[in-house]
C-alpha positions as CSV (number, residue, x, y, z in Angstrom):
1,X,-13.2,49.6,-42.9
2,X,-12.8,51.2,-46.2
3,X,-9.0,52.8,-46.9
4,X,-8.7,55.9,-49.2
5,X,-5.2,55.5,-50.9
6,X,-4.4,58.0,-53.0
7,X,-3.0,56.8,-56.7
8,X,-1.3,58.4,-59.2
9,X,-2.7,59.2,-63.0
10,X,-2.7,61.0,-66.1
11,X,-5.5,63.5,-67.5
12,X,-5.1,64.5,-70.6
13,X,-5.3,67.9,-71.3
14,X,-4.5,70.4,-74.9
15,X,-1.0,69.1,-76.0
16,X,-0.5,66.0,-73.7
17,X,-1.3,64.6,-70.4
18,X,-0.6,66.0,-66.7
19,X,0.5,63.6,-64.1
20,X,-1.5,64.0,-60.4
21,X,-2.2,62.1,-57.2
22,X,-5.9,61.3,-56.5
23,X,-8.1,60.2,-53.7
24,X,-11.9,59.2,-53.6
25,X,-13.4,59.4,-50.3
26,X,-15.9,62.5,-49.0
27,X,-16.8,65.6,-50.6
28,X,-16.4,68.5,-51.8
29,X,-13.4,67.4,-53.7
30,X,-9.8,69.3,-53.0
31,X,-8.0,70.3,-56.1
32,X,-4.7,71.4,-55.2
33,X,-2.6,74.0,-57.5
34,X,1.2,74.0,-56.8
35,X,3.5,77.3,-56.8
36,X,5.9,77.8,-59.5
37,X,8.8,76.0,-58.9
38,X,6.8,73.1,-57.4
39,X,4.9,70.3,-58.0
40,X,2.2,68.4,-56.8
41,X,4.4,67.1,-53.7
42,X,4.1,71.1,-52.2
43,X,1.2,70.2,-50.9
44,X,2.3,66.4,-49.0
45,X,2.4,67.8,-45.9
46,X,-1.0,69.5,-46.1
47,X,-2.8,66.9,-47.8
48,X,-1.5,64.1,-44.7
49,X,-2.7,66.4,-42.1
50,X,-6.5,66.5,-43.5
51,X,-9.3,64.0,-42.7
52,X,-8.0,60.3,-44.4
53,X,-11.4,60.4,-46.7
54,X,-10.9,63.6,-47.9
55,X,-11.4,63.8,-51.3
56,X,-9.0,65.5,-53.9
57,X,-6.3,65.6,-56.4
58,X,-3.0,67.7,-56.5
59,X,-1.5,67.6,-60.2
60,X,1.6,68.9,-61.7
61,X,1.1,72.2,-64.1
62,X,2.2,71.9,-67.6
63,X,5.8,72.0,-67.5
64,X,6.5,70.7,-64.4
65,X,6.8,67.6,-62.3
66,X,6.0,64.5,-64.0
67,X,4.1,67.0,-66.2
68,X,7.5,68.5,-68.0
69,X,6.9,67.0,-71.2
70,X,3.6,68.9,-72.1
71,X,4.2,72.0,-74.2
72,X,2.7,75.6,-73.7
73,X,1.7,77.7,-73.8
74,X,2.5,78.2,-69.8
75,X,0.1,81.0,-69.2
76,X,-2.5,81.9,-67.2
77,X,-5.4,80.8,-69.3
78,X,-3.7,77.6,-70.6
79,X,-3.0,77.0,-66.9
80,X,-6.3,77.4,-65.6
81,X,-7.7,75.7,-69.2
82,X,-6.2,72.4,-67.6
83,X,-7.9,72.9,-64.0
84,X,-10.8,72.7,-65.3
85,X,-10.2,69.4,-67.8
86,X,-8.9,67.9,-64.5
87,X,-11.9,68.4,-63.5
88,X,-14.0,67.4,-65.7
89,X,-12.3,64.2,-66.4
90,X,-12.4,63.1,-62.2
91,X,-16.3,64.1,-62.4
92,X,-16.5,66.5,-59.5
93,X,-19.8,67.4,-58.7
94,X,-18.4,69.7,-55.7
95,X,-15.3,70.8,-55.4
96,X,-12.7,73.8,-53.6
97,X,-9.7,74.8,-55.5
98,X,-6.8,75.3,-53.2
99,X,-3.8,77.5,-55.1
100,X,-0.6,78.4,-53.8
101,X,1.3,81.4,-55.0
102,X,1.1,80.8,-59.1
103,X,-1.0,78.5,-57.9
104,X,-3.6,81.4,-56.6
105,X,-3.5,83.0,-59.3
106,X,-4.8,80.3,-61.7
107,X,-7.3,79.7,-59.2
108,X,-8.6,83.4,-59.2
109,X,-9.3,82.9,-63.1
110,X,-10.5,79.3,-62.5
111,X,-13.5,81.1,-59.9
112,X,-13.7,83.9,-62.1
113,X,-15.6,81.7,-64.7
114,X,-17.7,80.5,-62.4
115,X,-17.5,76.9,-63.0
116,X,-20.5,74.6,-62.4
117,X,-19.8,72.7,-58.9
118,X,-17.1,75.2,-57.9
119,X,-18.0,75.7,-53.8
120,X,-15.4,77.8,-52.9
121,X,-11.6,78.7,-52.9
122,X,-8.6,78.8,-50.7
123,X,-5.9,81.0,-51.8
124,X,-2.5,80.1,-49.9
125,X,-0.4,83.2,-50.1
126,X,-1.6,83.7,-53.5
127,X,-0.2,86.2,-56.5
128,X,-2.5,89.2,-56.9
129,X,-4.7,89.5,-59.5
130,X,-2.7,91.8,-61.1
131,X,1.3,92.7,-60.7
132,X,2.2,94.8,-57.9
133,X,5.1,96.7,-58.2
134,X,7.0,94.5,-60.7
135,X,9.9,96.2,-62.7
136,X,11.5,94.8,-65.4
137,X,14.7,94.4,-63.7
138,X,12.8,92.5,-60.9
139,X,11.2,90.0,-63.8
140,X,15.3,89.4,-64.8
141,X,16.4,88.3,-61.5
142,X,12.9,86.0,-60.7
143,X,14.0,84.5,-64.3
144,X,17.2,83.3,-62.6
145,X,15.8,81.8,-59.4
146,X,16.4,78.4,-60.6
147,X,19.2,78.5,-62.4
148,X,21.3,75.9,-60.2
149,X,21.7,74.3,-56.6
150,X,23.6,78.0,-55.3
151,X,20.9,79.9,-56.9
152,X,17.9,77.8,-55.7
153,X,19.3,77.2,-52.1
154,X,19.6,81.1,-51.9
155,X,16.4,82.1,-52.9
156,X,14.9,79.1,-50.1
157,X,16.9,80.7,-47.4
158,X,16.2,84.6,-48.6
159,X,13.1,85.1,-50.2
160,X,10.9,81.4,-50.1
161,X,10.9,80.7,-46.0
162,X,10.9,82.5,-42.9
163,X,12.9,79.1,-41.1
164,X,14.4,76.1,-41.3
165,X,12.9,73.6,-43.7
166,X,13.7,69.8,-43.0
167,X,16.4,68.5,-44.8
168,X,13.7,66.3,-47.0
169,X,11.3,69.7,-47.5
170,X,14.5,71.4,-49.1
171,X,15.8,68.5,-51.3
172,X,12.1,68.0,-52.5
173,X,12.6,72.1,-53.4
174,X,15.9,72.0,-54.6
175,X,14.4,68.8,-56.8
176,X,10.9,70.4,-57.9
177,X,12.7,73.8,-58.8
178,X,15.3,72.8,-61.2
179,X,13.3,69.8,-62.8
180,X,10.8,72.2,-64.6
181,X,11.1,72.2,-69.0
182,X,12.9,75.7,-69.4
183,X,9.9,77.8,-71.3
184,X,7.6,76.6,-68.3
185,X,10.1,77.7,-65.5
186,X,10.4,81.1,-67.8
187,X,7.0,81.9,-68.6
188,X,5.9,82.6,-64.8
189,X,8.4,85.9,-64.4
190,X,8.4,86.6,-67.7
191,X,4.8,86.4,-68.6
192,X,2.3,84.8,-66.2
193,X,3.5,87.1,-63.4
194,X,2.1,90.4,-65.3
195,X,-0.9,88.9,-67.0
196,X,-3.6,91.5,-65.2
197,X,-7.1,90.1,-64.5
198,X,-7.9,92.8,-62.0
199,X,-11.2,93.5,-64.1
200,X,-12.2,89.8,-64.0
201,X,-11.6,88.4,-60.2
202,X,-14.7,90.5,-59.1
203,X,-17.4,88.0,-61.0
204,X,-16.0,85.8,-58.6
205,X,-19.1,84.4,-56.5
206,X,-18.4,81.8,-54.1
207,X,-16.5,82.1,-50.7
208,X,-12.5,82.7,-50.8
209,X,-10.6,82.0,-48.0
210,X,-7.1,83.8,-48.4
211,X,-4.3,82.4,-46.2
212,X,-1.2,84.9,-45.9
213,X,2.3,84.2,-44.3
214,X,3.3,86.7,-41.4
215,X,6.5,86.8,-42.8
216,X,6.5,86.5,-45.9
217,X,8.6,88.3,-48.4
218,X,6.9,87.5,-52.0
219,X,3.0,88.3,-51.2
220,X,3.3,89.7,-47.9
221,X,-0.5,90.2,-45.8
222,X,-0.5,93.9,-46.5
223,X,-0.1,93.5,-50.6
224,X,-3.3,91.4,-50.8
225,X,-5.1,93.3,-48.1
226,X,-4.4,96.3,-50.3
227,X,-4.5,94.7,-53.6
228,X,-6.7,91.7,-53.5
229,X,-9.1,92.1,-50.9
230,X,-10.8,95.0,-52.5
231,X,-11.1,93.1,-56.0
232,X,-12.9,89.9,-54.6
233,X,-16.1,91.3,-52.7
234,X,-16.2,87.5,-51.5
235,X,-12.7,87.0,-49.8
236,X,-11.7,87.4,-46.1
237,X,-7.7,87.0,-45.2
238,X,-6.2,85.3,-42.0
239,X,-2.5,86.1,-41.1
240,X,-0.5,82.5,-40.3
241,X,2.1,82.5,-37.9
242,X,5.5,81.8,-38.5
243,X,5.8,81.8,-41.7
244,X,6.7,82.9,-45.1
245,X,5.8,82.5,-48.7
246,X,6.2,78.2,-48.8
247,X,4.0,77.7,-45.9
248,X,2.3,74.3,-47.4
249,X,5.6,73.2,-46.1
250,X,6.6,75.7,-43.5
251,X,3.2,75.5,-41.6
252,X,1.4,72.1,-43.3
253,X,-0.6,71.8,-39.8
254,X,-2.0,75.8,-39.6
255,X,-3.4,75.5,-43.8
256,X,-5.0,72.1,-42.8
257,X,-6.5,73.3,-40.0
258,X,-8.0,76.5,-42.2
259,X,-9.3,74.3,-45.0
260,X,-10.7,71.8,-42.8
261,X,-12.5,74.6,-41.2
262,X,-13.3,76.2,-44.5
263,X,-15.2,73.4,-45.6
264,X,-17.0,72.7,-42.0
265,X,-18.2,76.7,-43.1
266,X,-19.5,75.3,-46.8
267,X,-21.1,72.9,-45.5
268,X,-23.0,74.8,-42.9
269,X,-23.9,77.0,-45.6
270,X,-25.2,74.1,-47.6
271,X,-27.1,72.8,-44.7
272,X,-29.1,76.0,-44.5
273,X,-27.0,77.8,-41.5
274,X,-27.1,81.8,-41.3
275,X,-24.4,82.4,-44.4
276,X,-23.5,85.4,-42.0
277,X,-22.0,83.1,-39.6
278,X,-19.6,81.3,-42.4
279,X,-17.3,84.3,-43.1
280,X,-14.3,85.0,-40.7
281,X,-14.1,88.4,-40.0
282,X,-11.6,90.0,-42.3
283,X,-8.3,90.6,-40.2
């Protein structure tokens, strides 16, 4: 019996190399895009919970992780510059991009230039297109999320979750959070977050799955029913339970079950099924 063990490497990208985890197995391919404040370990508990041949690679952005040394720029376009090297340099014939928050974002531009072997996207509580809402005095206090242990603890406890994380989950936070090179951590709420590509998201031709916490405080269901939905002709939302904004580790088993799920729908679609059947109604 063949095991599929993932393995960490490098891929080198503008400026320096970005550290990930990779498995080989079955396709399409998983490419996992952490939040910011993450790394590639957000997505763990997901990633154990899907088939054992699955496919994929979850990286560190620029900036972060094992990826801390690489210089900017840290915005959208460099970010989404390095999906696609990643990419390249694993080969992916087929291939779903999975984003999380900053994450989502990156991958909205990523679909948006319609990439060859790109089957489709799952955006897990993803940043809208473009800002909602976002003052400048907001922007200030996002800057300071990180700062230290009190800072980060409180903005896991008031903001990130809806419950309890275990006690590894929130060391792996606090850990992820206040590792990241200082222009990276500052270039999300201080540049990344307002970069608007409202009037780009709509060339965006393949099937997007949008996953939104219940309760979550930072892209709550409503926001991207308002301000996403609209702008990707493609995209249907489902509400998870129990949740807020870090539900790769809040609710690993619920996103597994939806990608798993989202891919059983690809592949339908690539077998010749009704493409009317491989859409959940929008709720």
């Amino acid at each position: 019996m063949t095991t599929h063990t993932p393995t960490g490497r490098y891929f080198h990208v503008k400026g320096g190399r970005v550290y990930g985890h990779v498995r080989e197995g079955d396709g399409p391919a998983l490419v996992f895009l952490h939040y910011w404040g993450g790394s590639h370990r957000t997505w763990r508990p997901v990633i154990e919970r899907l088939g054992p041949a699955q496919t994929f690679v979850s990286y560190d952005h620029r900036g972060w992780g094992e990826s801390t040394e690489v210089p900017g720029p840290y915005g959208m376009e460099q970010l989404a510059d390095d999906t696609e090297r990643v990419i390249d340099e694993l080969g992916y014939g087929e291939y779903v991009v999975v984003g999380h928050s900053m994450g989502g974002k990156v991958a909205q531009l990523v679909a948006s230039r319609r990439p060859a072997g790109l089957k489709g996207v799952v955006l897990v509580a993803p940043a809208p297109p473009a800002p909602v809402g976002v003052t400048h005095e907001f922007q200030q206090a996002l800057a300071h999320a990180y700062d230290n242990d009190d800072t980060i603890g409180r903005s896991i406890d008031l903001v990130l979750t809806r419950g309890e994380l275990s006690a590894e989950a929130r060391r792996q936070v606090h850990e992820d959070s206040s590792r990241a090179g200082e222009a990276a951590r500052m270039a999300w709420p201080r540049q990344a977050l307002v970069e608007d590509f409202a009037d780009r998201v709509g060339a965006i031709n393949v099937p997007v799955q949008v996953l939104a916490g219940s309760d979550d405080k930072v892209d709550p269901p409503q926001i991207l029913r308002e301000h996403l939905l609209p702008l990707i002709p493609t995209a249907t939302l489902t509400e998870l339970g129990g949740t807020g904004h870090l539900s790769p580790l809040e609710v690993p088993d619920q996103i597994a079950s939806h990608i798993t799920a989202f891919i059983a729908r690809l592949q339908a679609i690539t077998c010749g099924d009704n493409p009317a059947s491989s859409h959940p109604h929008r709720t």
